[in-house]
C-alpha positions in Angstrom: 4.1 -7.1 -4.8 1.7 -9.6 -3.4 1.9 -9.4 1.2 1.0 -12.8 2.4 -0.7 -12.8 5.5 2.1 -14.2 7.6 4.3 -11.4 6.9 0.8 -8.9 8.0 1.0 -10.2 10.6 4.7 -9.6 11.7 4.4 -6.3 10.5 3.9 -3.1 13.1 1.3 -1.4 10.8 -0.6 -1.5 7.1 0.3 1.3 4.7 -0.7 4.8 4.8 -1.7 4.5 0.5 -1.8 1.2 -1.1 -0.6 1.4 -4.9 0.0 -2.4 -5.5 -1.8 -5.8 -4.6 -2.3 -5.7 -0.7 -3.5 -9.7 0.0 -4.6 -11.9 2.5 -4.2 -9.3 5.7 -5.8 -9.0 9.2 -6.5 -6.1 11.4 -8.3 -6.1 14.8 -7.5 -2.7 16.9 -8.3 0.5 16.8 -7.1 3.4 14.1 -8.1 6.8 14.1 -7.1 10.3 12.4 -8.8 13.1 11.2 -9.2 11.7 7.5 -8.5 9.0 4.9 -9.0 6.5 8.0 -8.9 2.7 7.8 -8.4 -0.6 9.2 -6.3 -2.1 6.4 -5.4 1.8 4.6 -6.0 5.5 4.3 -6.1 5.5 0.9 -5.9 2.7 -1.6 -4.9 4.5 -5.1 -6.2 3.2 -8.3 -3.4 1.0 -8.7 -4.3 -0.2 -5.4 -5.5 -4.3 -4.9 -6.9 -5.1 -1.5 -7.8 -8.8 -2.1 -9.2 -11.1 0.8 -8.3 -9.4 4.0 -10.5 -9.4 7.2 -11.2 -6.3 9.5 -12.5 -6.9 13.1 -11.6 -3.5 15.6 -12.9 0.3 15.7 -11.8 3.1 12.7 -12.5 6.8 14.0 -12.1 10.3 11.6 -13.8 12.6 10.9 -13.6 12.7 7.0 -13.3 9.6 4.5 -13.5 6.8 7.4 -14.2 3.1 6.5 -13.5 -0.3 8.2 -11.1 -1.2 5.2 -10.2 1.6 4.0 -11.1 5.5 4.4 -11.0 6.6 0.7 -11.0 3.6 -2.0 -10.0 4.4 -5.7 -9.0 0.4 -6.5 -10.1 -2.6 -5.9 -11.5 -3.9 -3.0 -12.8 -7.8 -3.3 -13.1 -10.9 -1.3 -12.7 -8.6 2.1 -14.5 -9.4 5.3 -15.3 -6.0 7.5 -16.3 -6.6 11.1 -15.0 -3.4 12.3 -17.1 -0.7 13.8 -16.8 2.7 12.1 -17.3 5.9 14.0 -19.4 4.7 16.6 -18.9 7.6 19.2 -20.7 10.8 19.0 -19.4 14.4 19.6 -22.2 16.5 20.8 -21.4 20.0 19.9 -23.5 22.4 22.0 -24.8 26.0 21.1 -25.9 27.7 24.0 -28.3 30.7 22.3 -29.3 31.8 25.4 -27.7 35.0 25.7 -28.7 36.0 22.4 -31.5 39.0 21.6 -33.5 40.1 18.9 -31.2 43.3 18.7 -27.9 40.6 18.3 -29.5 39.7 14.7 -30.7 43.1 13.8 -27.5 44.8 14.1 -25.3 42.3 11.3 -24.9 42.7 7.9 -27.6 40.2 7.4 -30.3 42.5 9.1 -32.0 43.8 5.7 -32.8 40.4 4.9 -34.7 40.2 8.3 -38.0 40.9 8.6 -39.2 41.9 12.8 
């Protein structure tokens, strides 16, 4: 089943998977998830068609993340993507102060330490 772009665009949101010929959709917005992220789908299956759509917004994840679609196994042709992907950053911070020579000494890993 072919989805013209004038019934996209009446539509709330794209599909989750895409298994048949997705065609001539538009996204601008903002998705995000933890994985299989994507403007136009989470996951297009090797059935899947994604033929002459145009992304303009922001995708966020964490794994499989892409301005079209977050983890492609089909087809992906004449497709325009504009979109920013993951363009914030989460700064994880490991405070080591606290630790001591005697905190690494006293693991299971200590025989493999040389002081």
């Amino acid at each position: 089943m072919w989805f013209p772009a004038e019934a996209a665009a009446r539509w709330a949101a794209f599909p989750a998977r895409t298994r048949a010929p997705f065609r001539g959709c538009w996204f601008t917005g903002v998705v995000s998830g933890a994985s299989n992220v994507g403007s136009i789908a989470g996951v297009n299956e090797s059935t899947g068609m994604i033929v002459g759509c145009t992304s303009t917004g922001v995708a966020y994840g964490q794994h499989f993340v892409g301005g079209i679609v977050g983890d492609n196994h089909g087809a992906v042709t004449g497709t325009l993507n504009g979109s920013n992907v993951n363009t914030t950053v989460e700064q994880n911070d490991v405070d080591l102060s606290d630790l001591t020579l005697q905190d690494f000494t006293t693991t299971g890993l200590a025989p493999t330490l040389q002081t």
